[in-house]
N, CA, C and O of each residue as an XYZ file, in Angstrom:
380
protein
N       9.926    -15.908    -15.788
C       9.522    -15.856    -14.398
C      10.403    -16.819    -13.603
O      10.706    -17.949    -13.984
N      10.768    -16.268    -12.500
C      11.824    -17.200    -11.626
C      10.902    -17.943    -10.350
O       9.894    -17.630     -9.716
N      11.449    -18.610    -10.357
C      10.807    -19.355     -8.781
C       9.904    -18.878     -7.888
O       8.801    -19.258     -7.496
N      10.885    -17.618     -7.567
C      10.236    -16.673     -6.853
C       9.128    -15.546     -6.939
O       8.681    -14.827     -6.045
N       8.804    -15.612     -8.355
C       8.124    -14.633     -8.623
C       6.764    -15.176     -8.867
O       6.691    -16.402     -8.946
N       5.469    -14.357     -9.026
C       4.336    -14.527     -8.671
C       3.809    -13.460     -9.918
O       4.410    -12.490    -10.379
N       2.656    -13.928    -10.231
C       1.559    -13.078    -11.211
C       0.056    -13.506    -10.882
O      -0.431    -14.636    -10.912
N      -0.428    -12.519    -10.622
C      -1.635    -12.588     -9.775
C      -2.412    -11.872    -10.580
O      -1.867    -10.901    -11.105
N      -3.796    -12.118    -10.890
C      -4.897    -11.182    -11.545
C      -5.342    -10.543    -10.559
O      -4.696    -10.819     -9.547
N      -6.172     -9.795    -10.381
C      -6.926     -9.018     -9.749
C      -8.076     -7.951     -9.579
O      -7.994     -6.812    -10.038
N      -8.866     -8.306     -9.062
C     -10.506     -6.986     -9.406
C     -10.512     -6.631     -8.322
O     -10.306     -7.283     -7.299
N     -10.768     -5.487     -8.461
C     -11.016     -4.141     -7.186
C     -12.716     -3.589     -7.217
O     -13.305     -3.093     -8.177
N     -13.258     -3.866     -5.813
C     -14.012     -3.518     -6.329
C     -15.023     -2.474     -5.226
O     -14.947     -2.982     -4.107
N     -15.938     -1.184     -5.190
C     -15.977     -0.102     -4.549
C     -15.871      0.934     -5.156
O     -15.775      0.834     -6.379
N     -15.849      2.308     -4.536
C     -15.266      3.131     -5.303
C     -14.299      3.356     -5.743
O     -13.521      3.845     -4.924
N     -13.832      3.211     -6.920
C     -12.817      2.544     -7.388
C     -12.190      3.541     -8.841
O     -11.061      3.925     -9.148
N     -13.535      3.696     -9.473
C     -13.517      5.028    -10.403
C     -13.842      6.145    -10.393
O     -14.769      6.559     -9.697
N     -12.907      7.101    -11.423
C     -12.661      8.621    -11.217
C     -12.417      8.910     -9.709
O     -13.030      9.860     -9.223
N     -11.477      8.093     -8.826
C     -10.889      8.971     -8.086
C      -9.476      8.866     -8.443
O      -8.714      9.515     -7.726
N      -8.924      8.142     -9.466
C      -7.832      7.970     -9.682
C      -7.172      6.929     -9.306
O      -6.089      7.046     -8.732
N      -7.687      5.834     -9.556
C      -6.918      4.527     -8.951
C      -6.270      4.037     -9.965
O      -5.064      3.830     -9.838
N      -6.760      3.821    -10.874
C      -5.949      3.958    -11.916
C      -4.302      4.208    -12.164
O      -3.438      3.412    -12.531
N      -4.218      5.576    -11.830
C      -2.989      6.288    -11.579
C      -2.489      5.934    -10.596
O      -1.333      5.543    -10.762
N      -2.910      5.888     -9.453
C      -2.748      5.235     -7.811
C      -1.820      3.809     -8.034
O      -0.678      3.683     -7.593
N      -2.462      2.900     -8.712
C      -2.383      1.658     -9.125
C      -0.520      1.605    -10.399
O       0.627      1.176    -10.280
N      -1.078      2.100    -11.108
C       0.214      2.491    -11.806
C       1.533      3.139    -11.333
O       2.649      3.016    -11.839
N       1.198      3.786    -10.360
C       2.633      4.743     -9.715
C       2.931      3.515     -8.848
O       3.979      2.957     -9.174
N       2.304      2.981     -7.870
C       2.613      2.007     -6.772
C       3.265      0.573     -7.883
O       4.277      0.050     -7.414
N       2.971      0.216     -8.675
C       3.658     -0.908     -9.062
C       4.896     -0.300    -10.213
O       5.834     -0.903    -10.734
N       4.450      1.142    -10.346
C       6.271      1.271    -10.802
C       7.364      1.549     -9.901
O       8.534      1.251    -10.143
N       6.859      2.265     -8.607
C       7.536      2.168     -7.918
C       7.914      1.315     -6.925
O       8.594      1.748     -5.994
N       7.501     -0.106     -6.987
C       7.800     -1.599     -6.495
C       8.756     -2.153     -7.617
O       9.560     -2.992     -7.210
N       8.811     -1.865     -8.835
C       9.480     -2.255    -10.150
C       8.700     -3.899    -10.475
O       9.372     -4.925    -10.578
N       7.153     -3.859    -10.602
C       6.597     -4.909    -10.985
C       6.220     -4.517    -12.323
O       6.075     -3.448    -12.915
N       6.119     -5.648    -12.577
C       5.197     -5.802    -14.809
C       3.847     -6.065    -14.464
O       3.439     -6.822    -13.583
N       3.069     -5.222    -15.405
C       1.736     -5.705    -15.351
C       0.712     -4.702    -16.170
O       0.994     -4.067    -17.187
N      -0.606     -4.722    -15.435
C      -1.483     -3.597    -16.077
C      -2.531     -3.041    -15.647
O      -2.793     -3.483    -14.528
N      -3.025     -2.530    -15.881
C      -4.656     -1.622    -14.936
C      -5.440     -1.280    -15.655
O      -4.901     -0.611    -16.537
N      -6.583     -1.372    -15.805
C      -7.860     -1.025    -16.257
C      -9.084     -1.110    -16.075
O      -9.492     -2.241    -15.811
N      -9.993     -0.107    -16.137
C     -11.177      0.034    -15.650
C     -11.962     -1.117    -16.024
O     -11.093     -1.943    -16.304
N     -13.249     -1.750    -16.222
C     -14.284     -2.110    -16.391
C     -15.596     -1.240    -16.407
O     -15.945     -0.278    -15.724
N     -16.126     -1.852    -17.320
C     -17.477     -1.557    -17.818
C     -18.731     -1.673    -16.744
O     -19.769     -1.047    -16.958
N     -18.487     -2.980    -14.921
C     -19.538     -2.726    -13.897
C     -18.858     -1.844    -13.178
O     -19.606     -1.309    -12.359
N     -17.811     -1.474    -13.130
C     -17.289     -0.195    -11.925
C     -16.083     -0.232    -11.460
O     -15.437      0.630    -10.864
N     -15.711     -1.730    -11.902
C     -14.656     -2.493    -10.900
C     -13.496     -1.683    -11.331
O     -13.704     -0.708    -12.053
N     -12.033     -2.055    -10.881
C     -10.750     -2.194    -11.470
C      -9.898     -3.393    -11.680
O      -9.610     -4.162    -10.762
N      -9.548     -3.519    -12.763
C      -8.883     -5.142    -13.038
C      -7.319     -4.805    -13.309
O      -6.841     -3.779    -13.793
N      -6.686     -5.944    -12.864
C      -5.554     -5.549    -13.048
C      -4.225     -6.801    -12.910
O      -4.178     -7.375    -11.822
N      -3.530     -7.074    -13.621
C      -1.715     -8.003    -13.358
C      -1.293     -7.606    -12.604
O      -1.656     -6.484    -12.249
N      -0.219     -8.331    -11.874
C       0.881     -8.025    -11.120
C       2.186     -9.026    -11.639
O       1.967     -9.926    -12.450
N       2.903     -8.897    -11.351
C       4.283     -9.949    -12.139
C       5.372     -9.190    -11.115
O       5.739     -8.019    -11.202
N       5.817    -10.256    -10.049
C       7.100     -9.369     -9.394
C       7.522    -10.449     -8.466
O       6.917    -11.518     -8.394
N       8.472    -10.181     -7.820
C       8.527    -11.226     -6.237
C       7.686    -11.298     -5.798
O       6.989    -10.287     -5.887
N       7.277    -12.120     -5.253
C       6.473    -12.635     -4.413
C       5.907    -11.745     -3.096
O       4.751    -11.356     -2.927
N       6.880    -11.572     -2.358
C       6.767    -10.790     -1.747
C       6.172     -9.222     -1.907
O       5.147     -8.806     -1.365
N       6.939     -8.568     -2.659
C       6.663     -7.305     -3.485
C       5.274     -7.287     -4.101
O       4.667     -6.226     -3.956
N       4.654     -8.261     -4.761
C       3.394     -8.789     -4.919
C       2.102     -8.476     -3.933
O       1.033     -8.012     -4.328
N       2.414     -8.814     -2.614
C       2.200     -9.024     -1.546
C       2.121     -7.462     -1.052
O       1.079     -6.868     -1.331
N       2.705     -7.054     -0.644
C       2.975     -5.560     -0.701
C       1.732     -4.596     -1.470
O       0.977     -3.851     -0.846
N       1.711     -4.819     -3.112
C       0.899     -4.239     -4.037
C      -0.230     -4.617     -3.877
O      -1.142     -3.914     -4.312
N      -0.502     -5.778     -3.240
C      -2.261     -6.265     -2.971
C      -2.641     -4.952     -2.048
O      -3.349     -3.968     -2.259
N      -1.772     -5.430     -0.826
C      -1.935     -4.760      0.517
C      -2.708     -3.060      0.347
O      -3.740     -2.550      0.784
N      -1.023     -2.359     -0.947
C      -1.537     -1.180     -1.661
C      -3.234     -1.260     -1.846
O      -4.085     -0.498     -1.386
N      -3.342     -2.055     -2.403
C      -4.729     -2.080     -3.202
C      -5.567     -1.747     -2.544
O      -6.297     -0.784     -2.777
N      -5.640     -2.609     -1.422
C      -6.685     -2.583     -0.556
C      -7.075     -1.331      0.186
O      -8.247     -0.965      0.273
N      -5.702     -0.461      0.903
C      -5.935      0.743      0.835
C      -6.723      1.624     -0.020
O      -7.836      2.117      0.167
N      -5.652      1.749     -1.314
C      -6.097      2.523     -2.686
C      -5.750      4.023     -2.088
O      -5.048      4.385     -1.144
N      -6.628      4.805     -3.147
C      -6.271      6.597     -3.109
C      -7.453      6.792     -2.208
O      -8.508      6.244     -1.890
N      -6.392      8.361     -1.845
C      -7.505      9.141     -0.790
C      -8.907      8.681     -0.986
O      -9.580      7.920     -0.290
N      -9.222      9.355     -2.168
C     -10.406      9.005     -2.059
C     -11.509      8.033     -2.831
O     -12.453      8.328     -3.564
N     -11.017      6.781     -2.379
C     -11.535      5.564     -3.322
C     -12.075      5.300     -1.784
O     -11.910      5.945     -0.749
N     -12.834      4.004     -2.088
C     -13.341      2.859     -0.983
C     -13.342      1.695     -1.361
O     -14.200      1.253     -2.125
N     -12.331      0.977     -0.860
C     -12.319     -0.097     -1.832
C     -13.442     -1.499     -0.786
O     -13.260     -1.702      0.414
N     -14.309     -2.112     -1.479
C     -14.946     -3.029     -0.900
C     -14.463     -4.580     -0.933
O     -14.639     -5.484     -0.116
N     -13.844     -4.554     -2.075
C     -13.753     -6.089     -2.249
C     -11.966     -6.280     -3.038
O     -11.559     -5.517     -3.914
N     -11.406     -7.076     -2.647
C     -10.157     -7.164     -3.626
C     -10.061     -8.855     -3.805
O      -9.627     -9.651     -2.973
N     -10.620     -9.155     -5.198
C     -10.414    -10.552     -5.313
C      -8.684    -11.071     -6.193
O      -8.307    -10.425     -7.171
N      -8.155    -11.821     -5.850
C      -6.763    -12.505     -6.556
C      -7.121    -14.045     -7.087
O      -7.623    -14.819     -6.272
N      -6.920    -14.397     -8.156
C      -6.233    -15.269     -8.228
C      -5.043    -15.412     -9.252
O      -4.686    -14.453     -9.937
N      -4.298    -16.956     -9.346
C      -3.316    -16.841     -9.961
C      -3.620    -16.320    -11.305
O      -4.736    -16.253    -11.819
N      -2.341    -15.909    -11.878
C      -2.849    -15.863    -13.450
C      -1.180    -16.581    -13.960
O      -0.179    -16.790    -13.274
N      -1.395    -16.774    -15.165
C      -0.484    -17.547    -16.298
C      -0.111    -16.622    -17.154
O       1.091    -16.754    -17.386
N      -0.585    -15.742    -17.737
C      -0.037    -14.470    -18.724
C       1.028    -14.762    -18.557
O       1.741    -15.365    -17.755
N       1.077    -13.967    -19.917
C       2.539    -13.739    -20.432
C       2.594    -11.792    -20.084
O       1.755    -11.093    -20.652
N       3.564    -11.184    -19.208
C       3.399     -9.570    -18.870
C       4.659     -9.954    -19.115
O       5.371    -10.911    -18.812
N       4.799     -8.522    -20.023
C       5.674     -8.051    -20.609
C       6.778     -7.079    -19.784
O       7.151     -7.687    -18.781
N       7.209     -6.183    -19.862
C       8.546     -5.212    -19.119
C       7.680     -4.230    -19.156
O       7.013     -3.939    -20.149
N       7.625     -3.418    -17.606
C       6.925     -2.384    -17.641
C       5.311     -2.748    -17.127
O       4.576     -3.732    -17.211
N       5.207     -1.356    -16.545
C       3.567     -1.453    -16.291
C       2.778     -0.318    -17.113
O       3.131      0.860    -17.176
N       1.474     -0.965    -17.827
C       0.885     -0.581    -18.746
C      -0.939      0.065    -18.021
O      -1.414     -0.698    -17.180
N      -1.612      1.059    -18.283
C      -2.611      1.532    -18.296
C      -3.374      1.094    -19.382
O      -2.981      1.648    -20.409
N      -4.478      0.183    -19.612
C      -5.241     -0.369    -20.992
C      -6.398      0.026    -20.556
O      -6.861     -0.069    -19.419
N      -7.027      0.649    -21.866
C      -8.393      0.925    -21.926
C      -9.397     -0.054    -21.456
O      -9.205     -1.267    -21.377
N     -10.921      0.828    -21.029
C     -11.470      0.008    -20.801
C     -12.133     -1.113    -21.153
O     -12.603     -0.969    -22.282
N     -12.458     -2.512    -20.529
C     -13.152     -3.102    -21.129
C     -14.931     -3.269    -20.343
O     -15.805     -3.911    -20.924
């Protein structure tokens, strides 16, 4: 990680499942070229890494908050995270 770059955790939270955020979530941070990951939860939420510039980071929250047609997103909490994210963005089962 360089200076500039940022890794942020994140829970989504609203309608959030089976409209595809998931996928939503995954296309938008490959097409920013960030590392990270997405996955559902077991109360409803969506959890998820980010690893990128800072900026670009910034950007993918913003995404979030939007989300897909047809999600509603209510709540988007961040904080930092320390992980180690690997190359690539990953879809992980739920927990």
């Amino acid at each position: 990680m360089t200076a500039s770059e940022r890794i942020v955790h994140v829970t989504i939270a609203g309608r959030v499942q089976g409209v595809g955020f998931r996928a939503f979530v995954e296309y938008e941070a490959a097409k920013r070229g960030l590392r990270g990951w997405v996955r559902n939860r077991r109360d409803g939420s969506v959890e998820a890494a980010f690893a990128g510039p800072s900026d670009v980071v910034d950007d993918m929250l913003a995404a979030c908050r939007r989300g897909p047609r047809l999600s509603r997103v209510d709540d988007v909490k961040t904080a930092p995270a320390s992980e180690d994210i690997k190359d690539g963005f990953a879809v992980l089962p739920t927990i």
